[in-house]
N, C-alpha and C positions, 0 to 999 in steps of 0.2 A: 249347636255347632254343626255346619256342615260337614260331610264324611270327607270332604275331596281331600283333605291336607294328611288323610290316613289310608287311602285305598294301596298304598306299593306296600304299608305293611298287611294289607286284609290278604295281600295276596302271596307274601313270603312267607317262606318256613322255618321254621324255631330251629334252634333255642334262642329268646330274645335275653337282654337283660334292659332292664325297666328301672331308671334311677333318676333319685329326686331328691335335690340338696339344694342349700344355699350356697350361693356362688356371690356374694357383696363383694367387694372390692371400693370400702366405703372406710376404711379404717389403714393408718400407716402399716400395720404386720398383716394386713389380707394375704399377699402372695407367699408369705412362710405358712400360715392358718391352712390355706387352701392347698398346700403340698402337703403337708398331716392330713387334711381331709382327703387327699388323694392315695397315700398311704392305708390311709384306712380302709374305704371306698377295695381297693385291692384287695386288702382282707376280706371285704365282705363277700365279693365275687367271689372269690375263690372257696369259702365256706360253702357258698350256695350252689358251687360244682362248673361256677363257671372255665368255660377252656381258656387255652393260654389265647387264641385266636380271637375271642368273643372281649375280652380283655381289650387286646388289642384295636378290636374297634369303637368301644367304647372312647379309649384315649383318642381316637383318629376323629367321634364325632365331639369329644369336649376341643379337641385342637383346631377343628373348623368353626367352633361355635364365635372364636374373639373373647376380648374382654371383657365383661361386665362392665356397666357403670352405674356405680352406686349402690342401693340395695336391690338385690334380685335373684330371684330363683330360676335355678336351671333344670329342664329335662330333658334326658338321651334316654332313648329306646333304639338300641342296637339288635341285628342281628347277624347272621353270615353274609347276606348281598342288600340289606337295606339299613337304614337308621336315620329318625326323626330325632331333633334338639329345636328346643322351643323354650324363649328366655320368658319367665313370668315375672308380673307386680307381685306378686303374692311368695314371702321368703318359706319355705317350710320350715316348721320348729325344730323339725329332725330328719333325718336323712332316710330317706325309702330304697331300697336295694331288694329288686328279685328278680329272679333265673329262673326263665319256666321256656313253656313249650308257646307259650299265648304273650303277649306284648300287655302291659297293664295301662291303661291310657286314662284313668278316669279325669286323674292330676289335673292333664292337660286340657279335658273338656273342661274340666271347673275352672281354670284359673289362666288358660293362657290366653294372651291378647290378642284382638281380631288377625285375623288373617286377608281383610276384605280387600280388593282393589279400589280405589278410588286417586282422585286428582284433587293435588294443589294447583288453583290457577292464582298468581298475584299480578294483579293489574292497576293500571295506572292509563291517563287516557293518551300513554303513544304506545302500549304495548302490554305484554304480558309475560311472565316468568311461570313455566309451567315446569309442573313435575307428576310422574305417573308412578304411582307405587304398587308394583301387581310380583307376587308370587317370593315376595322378601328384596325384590330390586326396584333400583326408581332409575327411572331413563327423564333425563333434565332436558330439555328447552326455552330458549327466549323466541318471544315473533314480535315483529316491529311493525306497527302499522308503515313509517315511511310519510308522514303525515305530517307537514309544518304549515303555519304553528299551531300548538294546541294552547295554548295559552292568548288572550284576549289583550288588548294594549291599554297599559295604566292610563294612557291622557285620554281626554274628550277627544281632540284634535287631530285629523291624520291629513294633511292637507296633501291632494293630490295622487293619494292610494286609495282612496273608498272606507269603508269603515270595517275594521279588521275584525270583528266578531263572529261575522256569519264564514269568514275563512278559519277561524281559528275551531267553530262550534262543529263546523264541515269534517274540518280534518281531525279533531277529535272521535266523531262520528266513525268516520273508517277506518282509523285505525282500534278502537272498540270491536266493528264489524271483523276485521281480520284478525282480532285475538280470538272472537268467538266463533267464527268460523273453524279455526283450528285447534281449539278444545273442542268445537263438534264432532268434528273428524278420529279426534283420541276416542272419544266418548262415545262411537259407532264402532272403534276399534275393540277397545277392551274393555268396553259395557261394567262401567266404575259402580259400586253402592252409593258415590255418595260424589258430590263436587265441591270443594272448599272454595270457596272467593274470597280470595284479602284483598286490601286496599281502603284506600280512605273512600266516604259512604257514597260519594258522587261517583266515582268510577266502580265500587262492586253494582250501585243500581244500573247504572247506565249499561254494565257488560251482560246483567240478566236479563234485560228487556232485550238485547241485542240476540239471546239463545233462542234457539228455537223449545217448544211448548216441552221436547221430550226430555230436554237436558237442562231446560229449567226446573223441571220438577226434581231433579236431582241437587240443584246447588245450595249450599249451606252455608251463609254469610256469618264470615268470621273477623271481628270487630278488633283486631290486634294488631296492628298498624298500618304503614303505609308502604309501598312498592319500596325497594332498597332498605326497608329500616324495620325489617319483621324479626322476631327474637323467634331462633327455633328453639327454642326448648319450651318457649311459649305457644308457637302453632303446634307438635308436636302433643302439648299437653291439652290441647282442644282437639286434637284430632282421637286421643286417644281416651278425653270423656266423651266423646260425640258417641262414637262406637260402645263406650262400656255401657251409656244410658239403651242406646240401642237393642242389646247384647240381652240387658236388664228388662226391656217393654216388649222383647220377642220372647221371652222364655218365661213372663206374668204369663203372656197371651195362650202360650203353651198350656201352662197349669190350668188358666183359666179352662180349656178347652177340653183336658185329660179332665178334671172331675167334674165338668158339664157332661159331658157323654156316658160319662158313669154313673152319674144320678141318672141319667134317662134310659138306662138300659137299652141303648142304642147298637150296642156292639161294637161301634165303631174308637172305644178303648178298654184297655182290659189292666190289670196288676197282679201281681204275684208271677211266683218264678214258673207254674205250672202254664199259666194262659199266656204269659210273654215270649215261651219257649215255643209254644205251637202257633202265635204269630209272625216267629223269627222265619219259624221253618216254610212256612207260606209266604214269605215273602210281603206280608200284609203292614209291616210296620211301618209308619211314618216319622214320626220321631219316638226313639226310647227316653224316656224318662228316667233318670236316675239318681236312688235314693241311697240310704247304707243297705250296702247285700253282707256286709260283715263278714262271714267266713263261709258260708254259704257257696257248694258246689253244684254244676250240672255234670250232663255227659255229653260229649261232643263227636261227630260221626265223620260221615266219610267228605262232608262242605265245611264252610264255618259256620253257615245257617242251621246244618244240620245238628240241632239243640234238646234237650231232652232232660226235664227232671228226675227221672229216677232210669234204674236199668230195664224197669218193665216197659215202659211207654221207650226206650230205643228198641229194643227188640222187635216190640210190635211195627217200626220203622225198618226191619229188617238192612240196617248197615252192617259193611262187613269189618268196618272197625270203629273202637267207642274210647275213647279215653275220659278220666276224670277230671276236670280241669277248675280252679275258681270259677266263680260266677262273674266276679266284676271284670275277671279277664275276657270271657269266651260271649256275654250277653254283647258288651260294645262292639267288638270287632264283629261278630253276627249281625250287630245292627249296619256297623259299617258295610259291610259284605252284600246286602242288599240294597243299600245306595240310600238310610236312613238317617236322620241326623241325628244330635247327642244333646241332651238336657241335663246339666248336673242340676239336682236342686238342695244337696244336700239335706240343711235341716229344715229347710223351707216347707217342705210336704214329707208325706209320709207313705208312701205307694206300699200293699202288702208284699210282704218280703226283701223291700228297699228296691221295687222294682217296677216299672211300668209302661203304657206305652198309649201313643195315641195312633190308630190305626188306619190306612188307607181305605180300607174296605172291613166289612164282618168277616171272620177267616172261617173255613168249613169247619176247622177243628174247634171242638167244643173247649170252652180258656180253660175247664179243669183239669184237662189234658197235660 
């Protein structure tokens, strides 16, 4: 997962609260369920020392987050002038409540749903129905070629007009040319991951040959209906295997790569909380790796990067403040903090100390550090 959707918390100040519930609204008594669960939820803040303030935004980012629909899990990570919510597939069994000094994000790298930008275009050969999804908003468009007829004439016979094919194949042609023209133009704007084409199989081929080389390599023909008669919950549900398959062959490629470099003693990945702490601190990380760190603490100094297993190797770093903080809280946000990205692998692999990383460079510090 890229760091971008977390950077305003790598750079706010605590105290966060960090909470992970089921939020369904799939059953007749959800909204009484979800008041108890919100009763409760209070109790646990307030065990945890949460203030009356911290509270309060909490409630302010479940009341922006909207309704659920169906089954679905919810996470707020609040603090004094910031706070992420991010609806996930994945319900949790039990509800997760902590109050620290550090934001706990792992949830979020494991299980919440891409964040990518990309475009629906659905097309047909007089036009196109465009939609740009970037940053949780979609900005909607139609463009009309302008272009009659596009349709060819049922009889043999046109006595006295010519034969209506090569006008009908014409004006089909341009107005094709003028949908893809301006899905070009979107797609040099907001440089999408990915291009969705609907439409019946004659007009998505006709509009990809029409793209040019860069934005073809982008587009992903998707096979579920025709211009005016597409089910969204149907595109919606290809949009969001397209990206989980994605999601899933970018983070093999990861693994693949973190214990390729490890068998070759390469330098260029390292594991364990000692070698991932003096990678963080040089800035050397490229994607952390993340396995169970379990209860497993560092020490953290005067930056976020500034990471440390024990209190002898901070010292030796000479900061002038150190606090003790989890590890699963202070390792991500450190990765974040250097502009790294996030691997959960769960049970997938097993990095020593639930920890690891694949790295930009060999870092000066030796990993037992």
């Amino acid at each position: 997962m890229k760091p971008d959707r977390f950077r305003t918390l790598a750079r706010a100040q605590g105290p966060f609260a960090s909470i992970y519930f089921d939020d369904s609204h799939d059953t007749p008594d959800a909204r009484a369920r979800l008041e108890l669960q919100w009763n409760h939820l209070e109790e646990q803040l307030a065990s945890h020392g949460a203030a009356a303030a911290l509270v309060d935004r909490v409630h302010e980012a479940y009341d922006g987050a909207g309704p659920a629909v169906g089954r679905r899990g919810l996470a707020i990570v609040a603090g004094p002038d910031v706070m992420v919510t991010e609806r996930m597939d994945h319900v949790p069994e039990t509800m997760t409540v902590r109050v620290a000094e550090l934001p706990y994000l792992i949830p979020i790298v494991e299980h919440a749903p891409s964040s990518a930008t990309y475009i629906v275009a659905t097309v047909d050969h007089v036009g196109a129905d465009i939609a740009v999804h970037r940053a949780g908003q979609i900005h909607r468009e139609s463009t009309e070629g302008g272009e009659f007829p596009v349709h060819k004439a049922s009889g043999t016979e046109t006595p006295g007009y010519g034969d209506p094919q090569p006008r009908a194949e014409e004006a089909s042609r341009r107005n094709i040319r003028a949908a893809a023209e301006r899905v070009t133009a979107l797609v040099d704007e907001v440089g999408p991951e990915a291009v969705f084409v609907v439409g019946e199989v004659r007009s998505r081929s006709d509009f990809i040959a029409a793209l040019p080389k860069r934005v073809a390599e982008r587009a992903v023909q998707a096979n579920i209906g025709a211009r005016h008669g597409v089910d969204t919950s149907v595109l919606n549900g290809f949009v969001t295997e397209y990206f989980e398959m994605a999601r899933a062959e970018s983070d093999d490629a990861v693994l693949q790569r973190f214990q390729a470099e490890l068998d070759r003693g390469s330098g260029l990945a390292t594991e364990g909380i000692p070698g991932v702490c003096a990678a963080l601190r040089e800035g050397a990380v490229e994607t952390l790796v993340i396995g169970d760190l379990g209860d497993s603490t560092v020490l953290v100094g005067d930056a976020r990067n500034v990471v440390a297993p024990n209190a002898d190797v901070m010292s030796e770093l000479g900061s002038k403040s150190a606090s003790t903080v989890r590890a699963d809280e202070a390792l991500p946000l450190a990765a974040i903090a250097i502009d790294a990205e996030l691997v959960a692998v769960g049970d997938s692999a097993a990095p020593r100390d639930g920890i690891g990383a694949v790295l930009r460079y060999a870092p000066r510090t030796a990993a037992a550090t």
